[in-house]
C-alpha positions in Angstrom: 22.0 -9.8 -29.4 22.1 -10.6 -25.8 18.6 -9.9 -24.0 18.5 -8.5 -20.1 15.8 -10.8 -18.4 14.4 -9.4 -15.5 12.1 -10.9 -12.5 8.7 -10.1 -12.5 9.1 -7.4 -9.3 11.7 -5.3 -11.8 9.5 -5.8 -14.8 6.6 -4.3 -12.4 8.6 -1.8 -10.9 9.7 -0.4 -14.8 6.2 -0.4 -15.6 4.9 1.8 -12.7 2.6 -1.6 -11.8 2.2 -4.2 -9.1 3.4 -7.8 -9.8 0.0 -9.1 -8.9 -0.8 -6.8 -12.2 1.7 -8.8 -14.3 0.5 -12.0 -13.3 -3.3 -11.0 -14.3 -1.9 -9.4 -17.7 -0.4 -12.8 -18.2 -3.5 -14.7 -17.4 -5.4 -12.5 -19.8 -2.7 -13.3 -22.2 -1.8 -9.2 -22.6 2.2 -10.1 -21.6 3.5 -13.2 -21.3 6.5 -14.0 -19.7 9.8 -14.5 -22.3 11.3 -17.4 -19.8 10.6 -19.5 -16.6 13.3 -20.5 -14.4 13.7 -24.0 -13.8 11.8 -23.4 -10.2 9.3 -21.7 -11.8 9.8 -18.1 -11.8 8.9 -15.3 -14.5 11.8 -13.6 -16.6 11.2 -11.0 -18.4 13.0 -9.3 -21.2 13.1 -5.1 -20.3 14.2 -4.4 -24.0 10.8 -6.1 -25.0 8.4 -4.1 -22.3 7.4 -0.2 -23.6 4.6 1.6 -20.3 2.4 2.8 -22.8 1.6 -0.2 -24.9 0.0 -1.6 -21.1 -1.7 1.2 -20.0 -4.9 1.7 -21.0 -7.1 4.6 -21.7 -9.4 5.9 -18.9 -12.7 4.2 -18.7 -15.4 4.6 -16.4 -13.5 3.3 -13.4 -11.9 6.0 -11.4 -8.2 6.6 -10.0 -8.1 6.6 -6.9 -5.0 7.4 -4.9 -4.6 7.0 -1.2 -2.1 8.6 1.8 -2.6 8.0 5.4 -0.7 8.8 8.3 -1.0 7.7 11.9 -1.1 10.7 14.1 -1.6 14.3 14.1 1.8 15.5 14.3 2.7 13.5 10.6 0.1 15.9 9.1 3.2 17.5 7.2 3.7 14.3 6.0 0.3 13.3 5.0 0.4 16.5 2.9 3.8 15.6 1.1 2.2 12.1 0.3 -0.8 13.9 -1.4 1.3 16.2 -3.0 3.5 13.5 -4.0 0.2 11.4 -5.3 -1.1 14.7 -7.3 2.1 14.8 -9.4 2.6 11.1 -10.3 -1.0 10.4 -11.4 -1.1 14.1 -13.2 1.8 13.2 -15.0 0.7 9.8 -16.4 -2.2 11.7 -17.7 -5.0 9.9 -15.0 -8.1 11.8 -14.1 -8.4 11.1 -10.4 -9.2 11.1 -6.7 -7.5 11.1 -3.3 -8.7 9.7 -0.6 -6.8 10.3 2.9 -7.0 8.9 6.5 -5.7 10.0 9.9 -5.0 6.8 12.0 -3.2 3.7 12.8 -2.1 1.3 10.5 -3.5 -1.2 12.9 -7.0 0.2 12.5 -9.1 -1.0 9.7 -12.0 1.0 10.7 -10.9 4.2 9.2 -13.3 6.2 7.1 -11.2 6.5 3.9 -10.4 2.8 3.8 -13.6 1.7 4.5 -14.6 4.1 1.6 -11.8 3.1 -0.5 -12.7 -1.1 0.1 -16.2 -0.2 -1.3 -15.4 1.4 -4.1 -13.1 -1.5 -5.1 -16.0 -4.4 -4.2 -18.4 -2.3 -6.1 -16.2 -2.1 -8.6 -15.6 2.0 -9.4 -12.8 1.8 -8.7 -9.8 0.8 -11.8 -6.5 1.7 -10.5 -4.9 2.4 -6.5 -2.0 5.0 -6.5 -0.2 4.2 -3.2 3.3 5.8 -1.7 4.4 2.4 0.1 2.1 -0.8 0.6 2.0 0.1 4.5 0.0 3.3 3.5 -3.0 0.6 3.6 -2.6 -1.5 6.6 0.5 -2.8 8.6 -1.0 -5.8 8.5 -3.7 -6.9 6.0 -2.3 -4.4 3.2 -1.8 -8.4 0.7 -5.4 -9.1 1.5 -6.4 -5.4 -0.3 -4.3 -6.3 -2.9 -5.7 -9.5 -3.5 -9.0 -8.1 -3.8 -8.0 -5.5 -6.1 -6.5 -8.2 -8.1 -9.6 -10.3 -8.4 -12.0 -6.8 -9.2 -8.9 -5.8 -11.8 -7.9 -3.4 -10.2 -4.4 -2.3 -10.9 -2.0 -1.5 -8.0 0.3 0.9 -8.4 2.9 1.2 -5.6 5.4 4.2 -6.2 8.3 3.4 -3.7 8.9 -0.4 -3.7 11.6 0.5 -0.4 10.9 0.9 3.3 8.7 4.1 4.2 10.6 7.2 5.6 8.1 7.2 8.3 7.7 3.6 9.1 9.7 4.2 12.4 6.9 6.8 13.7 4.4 4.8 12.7 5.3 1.9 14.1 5.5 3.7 17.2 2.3 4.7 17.2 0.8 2.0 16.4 2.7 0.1 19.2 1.1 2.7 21.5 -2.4 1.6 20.8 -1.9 -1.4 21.5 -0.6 -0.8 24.7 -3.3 1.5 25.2 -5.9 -1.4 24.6 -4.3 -3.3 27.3 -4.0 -1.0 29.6 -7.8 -0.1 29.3 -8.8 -4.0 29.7 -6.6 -4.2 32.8 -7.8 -1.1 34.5 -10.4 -2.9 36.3 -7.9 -5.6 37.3 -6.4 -6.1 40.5 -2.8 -7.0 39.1 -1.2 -3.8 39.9 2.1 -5.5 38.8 0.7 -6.4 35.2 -0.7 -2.4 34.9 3.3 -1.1 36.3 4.3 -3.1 33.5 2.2 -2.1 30.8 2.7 1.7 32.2 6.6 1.8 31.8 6.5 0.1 28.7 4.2 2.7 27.4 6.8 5.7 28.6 9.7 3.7 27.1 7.8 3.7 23.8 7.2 7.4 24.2 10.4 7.7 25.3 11.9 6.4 22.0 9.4 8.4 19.5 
């Protein structure tokens, strides 16, 4: 009987899990890889995998599922990503908690995050229910996850594709930046650079 071997993002992705999860199961000797390619890479077989001989009852450790959105006018949206976060971890059963921000994905200052990244260090914290992976940070959200990997914390991310609001978002986040600038160049006397920084800003605005 021929077997369908899978990499370890679709084995991850049929388990509701991050592949950083797989890779600890493995470690901890809980599912071990059927093949390696000959470069090195983890095959596994989907026939083989069953969800609910890998999830494991709810300990102490909470759920904690988070949605953030970058500006006001996505609050619609930050609502439809808790809504979305309610059903998935009521379905699988979890008891849990969402956290939510209002702010750049630039900013890692944020209340919720910063309350999210203690839980995890002081580890309350047993599983993250995510939307996307930019959710957390635009940039920094593989550090989080490599933190939650060493606490064991499992990752759960529920749409592996590009975020319907990325575009916005980006946007936004392109506009603080500018805005940085522009307040550091305020006191300058390089009207030219400030012109600059000005129009780009209304081009960004422009485009949102």
């Amino acid at each position: 009987m021929s077997r369908k071997l899978v990499s370890i993002q679709e084995a991850a992705d049929f388990l509701g899990v991050a592949a950083q999860t797989l890779r600890r199961w493995e470690r901890e000797g809980k599912l071990i890889p059927d093949e390696r390619t000959a470069g090195g890479r983890r095959r596994y077989d989907l026939a083989r995998l069953r969800p609910e001989h890998f999830h494991t009852p709810e300990t102490a450790r909470r759920t904690i599922a988070y949605a953030r959105v970058s500006s006001h006018d996505q609050k619609a949206d930050l609502e439809r990503q808790k809504q979305v976060l309610e059903l998935y971890c009521a379905r699988q059963g979890w008891t849990f908690e969402i956290i939510a921000d209002l702010g750049s994905g630039m900013n890692d200052h944020k209340k919720g995050l910063k309350r999210l990244l203690d839980e995890i260090v002081e580890g309350r914290i047993g599983r993250l229910v995510i939307t996307h992976k930019d959710r957390l940070l635009r940039f920094g959200a593989e550090l989080v996850f490599a933190i939650c990997e060493a606490k064991q914390v499992e990752v759960v991310i529920l749409n592996q594709g590009e975020d319907t609001t990325f575009e916005e978002d980006l946007a936004s986040d392109v506009l603080e930046i500018i805005t940085v600038f522009s307040a550091r160049l305020y006191g300058s006397r390089s009207r030219k650079n400030q012109k600059l920084l000005d129009d780009l800003k209304k081009a960004v605005e422009a485009a949102c």
